[in-house]
N, C-alpha and C positions, 0 to 999 in steps of 0.2 A: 504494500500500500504506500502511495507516495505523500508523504509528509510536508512537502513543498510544491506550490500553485508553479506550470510548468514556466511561467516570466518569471518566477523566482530562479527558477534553476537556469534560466538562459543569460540570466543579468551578469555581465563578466566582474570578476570582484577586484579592486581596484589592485594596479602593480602596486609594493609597499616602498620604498625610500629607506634607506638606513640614514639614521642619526645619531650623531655622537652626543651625551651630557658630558657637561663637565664638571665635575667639582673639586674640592682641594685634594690635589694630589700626595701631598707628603706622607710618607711610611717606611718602614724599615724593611731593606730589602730582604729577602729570605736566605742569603749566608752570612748577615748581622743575628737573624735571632738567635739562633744557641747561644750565642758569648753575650749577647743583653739578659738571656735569661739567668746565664752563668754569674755576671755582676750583681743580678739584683736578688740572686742567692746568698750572697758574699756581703751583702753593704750592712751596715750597722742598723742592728734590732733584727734582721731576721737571722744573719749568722750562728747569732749568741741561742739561736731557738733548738739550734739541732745539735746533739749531742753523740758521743760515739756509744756506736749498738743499738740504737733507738730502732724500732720498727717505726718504718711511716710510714701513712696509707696517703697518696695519689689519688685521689678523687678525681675522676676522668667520665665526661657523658656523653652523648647522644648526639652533641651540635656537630656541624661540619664545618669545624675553621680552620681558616687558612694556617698554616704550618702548624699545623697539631703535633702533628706526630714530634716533629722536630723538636716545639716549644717539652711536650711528656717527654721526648729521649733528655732534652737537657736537663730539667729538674731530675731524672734520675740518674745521670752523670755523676751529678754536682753533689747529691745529696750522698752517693757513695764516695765520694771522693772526701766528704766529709764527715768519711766514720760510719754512715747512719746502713740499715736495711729498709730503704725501698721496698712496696710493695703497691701493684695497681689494684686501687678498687671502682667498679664501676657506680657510676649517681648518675643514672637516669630514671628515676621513678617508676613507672609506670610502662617505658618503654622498652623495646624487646620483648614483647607480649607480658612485659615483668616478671619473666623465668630466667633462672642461668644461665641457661642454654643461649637464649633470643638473648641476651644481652653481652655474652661472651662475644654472640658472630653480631652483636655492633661494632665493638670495640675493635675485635677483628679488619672487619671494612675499613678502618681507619689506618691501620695498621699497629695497632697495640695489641701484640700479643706475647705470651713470653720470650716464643723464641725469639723475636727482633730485641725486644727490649732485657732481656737478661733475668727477671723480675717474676714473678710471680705474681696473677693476674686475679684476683677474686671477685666470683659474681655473685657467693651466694646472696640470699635475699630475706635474711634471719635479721629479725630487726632488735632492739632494745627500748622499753618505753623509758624516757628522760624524765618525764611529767607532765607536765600539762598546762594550758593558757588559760589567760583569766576567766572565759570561758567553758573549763571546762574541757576544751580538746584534748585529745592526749598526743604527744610528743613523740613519734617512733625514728627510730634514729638505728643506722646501718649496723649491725652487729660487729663484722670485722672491722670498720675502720672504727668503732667505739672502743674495741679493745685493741686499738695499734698504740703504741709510746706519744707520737703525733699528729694530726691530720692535716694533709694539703690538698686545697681544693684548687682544680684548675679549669678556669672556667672564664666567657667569654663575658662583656660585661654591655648591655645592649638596651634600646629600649623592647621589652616586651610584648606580645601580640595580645596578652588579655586582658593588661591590667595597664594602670598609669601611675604613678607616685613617686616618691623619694625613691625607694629602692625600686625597680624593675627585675632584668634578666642579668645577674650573674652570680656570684659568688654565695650571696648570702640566700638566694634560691633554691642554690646546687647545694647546703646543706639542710636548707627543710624541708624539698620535696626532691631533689636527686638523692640524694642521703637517706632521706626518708626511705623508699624502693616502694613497691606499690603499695604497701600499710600507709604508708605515712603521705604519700602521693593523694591515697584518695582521703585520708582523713582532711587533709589541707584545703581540697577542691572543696567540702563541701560549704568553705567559707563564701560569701559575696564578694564578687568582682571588686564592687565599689571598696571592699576593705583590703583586699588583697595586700598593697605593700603595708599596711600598719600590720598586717596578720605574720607576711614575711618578716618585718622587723622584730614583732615580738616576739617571734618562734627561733627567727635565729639567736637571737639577745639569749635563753635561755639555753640554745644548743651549746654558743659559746662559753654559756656559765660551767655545762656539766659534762660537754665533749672537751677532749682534747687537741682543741685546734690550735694549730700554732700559728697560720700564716698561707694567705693564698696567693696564687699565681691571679692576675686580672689581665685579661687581654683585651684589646682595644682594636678595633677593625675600621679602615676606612669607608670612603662611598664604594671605592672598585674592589672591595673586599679581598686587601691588603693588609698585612700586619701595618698597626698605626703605634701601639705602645705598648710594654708588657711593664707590668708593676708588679711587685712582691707585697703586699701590704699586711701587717701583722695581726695579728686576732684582735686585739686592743683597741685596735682604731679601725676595724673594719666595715664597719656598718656606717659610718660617720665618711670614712675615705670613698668609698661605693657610692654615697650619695653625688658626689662631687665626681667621679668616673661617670656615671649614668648621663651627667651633661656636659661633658668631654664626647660622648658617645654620640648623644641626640646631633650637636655639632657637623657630627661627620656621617650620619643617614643619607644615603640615596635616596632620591624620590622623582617622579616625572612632572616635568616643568612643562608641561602644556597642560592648559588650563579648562580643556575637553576634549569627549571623543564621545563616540555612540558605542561604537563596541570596547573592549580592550582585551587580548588574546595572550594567555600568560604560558606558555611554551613547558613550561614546568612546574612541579611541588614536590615537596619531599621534606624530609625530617632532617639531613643535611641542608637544607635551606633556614627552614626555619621551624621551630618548635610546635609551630601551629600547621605546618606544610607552606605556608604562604606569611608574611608582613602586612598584618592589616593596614598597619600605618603607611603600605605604598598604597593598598588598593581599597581602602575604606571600608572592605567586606570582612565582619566578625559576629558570632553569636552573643558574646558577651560582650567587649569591649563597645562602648559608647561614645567616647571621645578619642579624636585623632588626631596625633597633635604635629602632621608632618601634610604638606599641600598633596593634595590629590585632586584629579584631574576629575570634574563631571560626568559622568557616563553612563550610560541605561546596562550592558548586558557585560557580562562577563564569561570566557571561553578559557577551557581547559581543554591541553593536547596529549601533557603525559606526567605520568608518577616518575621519579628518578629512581634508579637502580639502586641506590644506597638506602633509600627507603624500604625498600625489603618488603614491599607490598602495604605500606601503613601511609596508604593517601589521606591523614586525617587534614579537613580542611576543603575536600572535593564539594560537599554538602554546600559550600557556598558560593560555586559559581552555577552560574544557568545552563551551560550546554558543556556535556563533557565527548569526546570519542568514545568510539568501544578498546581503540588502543588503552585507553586509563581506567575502563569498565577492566577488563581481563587482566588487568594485573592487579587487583583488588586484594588484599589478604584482608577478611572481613576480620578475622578472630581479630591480627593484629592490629587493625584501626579501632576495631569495636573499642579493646585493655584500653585502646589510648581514650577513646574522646569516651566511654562511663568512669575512668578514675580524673579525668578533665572536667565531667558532669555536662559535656558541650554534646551531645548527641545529635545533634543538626552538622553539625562540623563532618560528620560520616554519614547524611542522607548520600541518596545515588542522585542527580539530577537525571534532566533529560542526558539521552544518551543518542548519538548518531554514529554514522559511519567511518567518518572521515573528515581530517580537517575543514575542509571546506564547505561541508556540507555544515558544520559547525557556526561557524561564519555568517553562512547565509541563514539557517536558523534564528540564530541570535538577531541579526540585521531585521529580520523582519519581524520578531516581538519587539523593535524598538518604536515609539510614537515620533512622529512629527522629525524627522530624519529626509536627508534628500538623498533616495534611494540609490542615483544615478550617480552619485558622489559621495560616497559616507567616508567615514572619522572613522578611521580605526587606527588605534596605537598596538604594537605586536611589542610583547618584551619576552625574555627569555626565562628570568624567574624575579622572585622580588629583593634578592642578593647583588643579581648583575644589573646592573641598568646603565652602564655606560653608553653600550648602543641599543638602539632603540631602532623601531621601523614605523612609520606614521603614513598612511594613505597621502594623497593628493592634496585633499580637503585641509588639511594642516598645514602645507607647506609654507603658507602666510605669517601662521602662529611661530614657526621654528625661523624664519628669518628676523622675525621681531625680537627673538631672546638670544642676546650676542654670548650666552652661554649653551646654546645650544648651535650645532655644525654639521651639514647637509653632507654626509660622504658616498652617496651615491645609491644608485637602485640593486 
């Protein structure tokens, strides 16, 4: 049965334009990180933290950032080298279907596994309860890195997709719901959005009273998702320094500088992108999150082409755009999106949308649930995921808007 009026299917869909953003470029090249990370194990106040023989647990999650591996091999260089036993533990909550197994072959993809890294790599998923928020909640917290000598959390430090406050996505996150493993993941969810960073501040203030933490790794990413800064920053003044990395971070967000479109076709999602599969903050689309505090561009429909391979079948996120392929349909792992988005409580975030054949057919779909659009000319912006946005591809219809913003630079069709 045909789904599209046969002038729908004849209407040719406009050639696309590649365009360049630009934003501030400065970042540390990727054979500077090891030896940044190496001094900022070494500088005063966190040196004095590690002692000889100590077991420390590495607290390592789920994101996909740029020199991972690199930034984990160097803290475990460095922390051997000063006496201590290293040991990887994983803090991703909920994800990996929240088994050992699924959360072993994440960490895996990245390439943290023992054999690379020398280390002993632990997933189990036995938690400890610490106590509990004023509230009432209780507190569960990773078993092995609770009984390690020290704990180092390394973690990326960003604005977040569900929540907005002081603290957001990093450190002090990764140890109340990465840390947590899925006890403490879903206990945490079941707070309101709107409280979320007072919820994460309280919860980690008390992690840090009765874990062992000594000190995290904070990494800092550009718009071209670039290492931008790595900081060691101590237990002591964590919560308080994070505040002030969060808007270091906002700073340096990508986002699309035109200021409409009718369609916008996002090329990709994935749990290496972003923790939600997508940044709401580029594309305005979230189940909870309400405010958005980064310019997005006007638009009626939204198109999905495909899940990324690192995601491992867990397109949580897909439930929010309008039209997806059956390419993003068939690679679906329902178990592992379901674990993520009922310990997230976002169950829309894993609806299936409409679903077609083929990109284009995609396209024209969406195009025509749009109102008051000029058919023979539409808006559409193409981007790749909400990570990359350096280039970008914008129909015809735009080409007005992209000469008007001398940040923005026409490289060809």
């Amino acid at each position: 049965m045909p789904i599209l009026l046969k002038e729908d299917l004849k209407r040719p869909l406009p050639k696309m334009i590649t365009v360049r953003q630009q934003f501030n470029e400065e970042h540390l090249e990727d054979d500077e990180v090891k030896n940044v990370v190496r001094g900022q194990l070494k500088k005063d106040g966190i040196r004095t933290l590690v002692k000889p023989g100590m077991r420390i647990a590495v607290a390592v999650g789920s994101r996909g950032i740029r020199n991972l591996y690199a930034i984990v091999e160097s803290v475990i260089e460095t922390l051997k080298e000063m006496g201590a036993a290293p040991f990887i533990v994983s803090a991703m909550g909920s994800h990996g279907n929240g088994t050992e197994e699924g959360q072993r072959e994440v960490l895996a993809g990245y390439g943290i596994t023992e054999k690379n890294l020398g280390v002993p790599v632990v997933t189990t998923v036995d938690t400890v309860h610490l106590g509990s928020c004023a509230n009432g909640r209780p507190i569960w917290f990773d078993r092995a890195a609770y009984e390690a000598d020290l704990i180092v959390p390394v973690n990326r430090v960003k604005l977040h997709t569900d929540f907005v406050g002081p603290l957001q996505s990093g450190l002090c996150k990764m140890l109340v719901i990465g840390l947590g493993n899925h006890k403490g993941c879903s206990a945490v969810h079941e707070e309101s959005p709107e409280t979320f960073a007072q919820v994460i501040e309280e919860t980690a203030s008390v992690i840090l009273e009765k874990a062992p933490v000594g000190f995290g790794v904070a990494i800092l990413e550009n718009a071209y998702d670039r290492t931008y800064a790595i900081e060691a920053v101590p237990a002591q003044n964590l919560i308080e320094r994070e505040k002030e990395l969060v808007q270091i971070a906002k700073g340096n967000m990508p986002y699309i500088m035109l200021p409409e479109a009718d369609v916008i076709v996002c090329e990709t999602i994935g749990k290496d992108i972003s923790g939600a599969g997508f940044d709401p903050n580029i594309l305005g689309r979230s189940s909870v999150l309400k405010t958005f505090v980064l310019h997005i561009p006007r638009y009626q429909r939204l198109v999905l082409l495909d899940v990324s391979e690192a995601s491992h079948g867990n397109g949580i996120g897909v439930g929010l755009f309008d039209v997806i392929t059956k390419k993003v349909a068939d690679q679906l792992d329902l178990e592992a999106m379901y674990a993520n988005a009922i310990a997230c409580n976002c169950l829309g975030d894993a609806s299936i949308p409409c679903t077609v054949e083929d990109e284009d057919t995609a396209i024209r779909v969406a195009l025509k649930c749009c109102r008051n659009v000029n058919r023979d000319d539409p808006k559409i912006i193409r981007i790749k995921n909400t990570l990359h946005l350096e280039y970008i591809e914008v129909s015809p219809a735009l080409l007005d808007d992209v000469k008007n913003n001398p940040r923005l630079e026409i490289v060809g069709e």
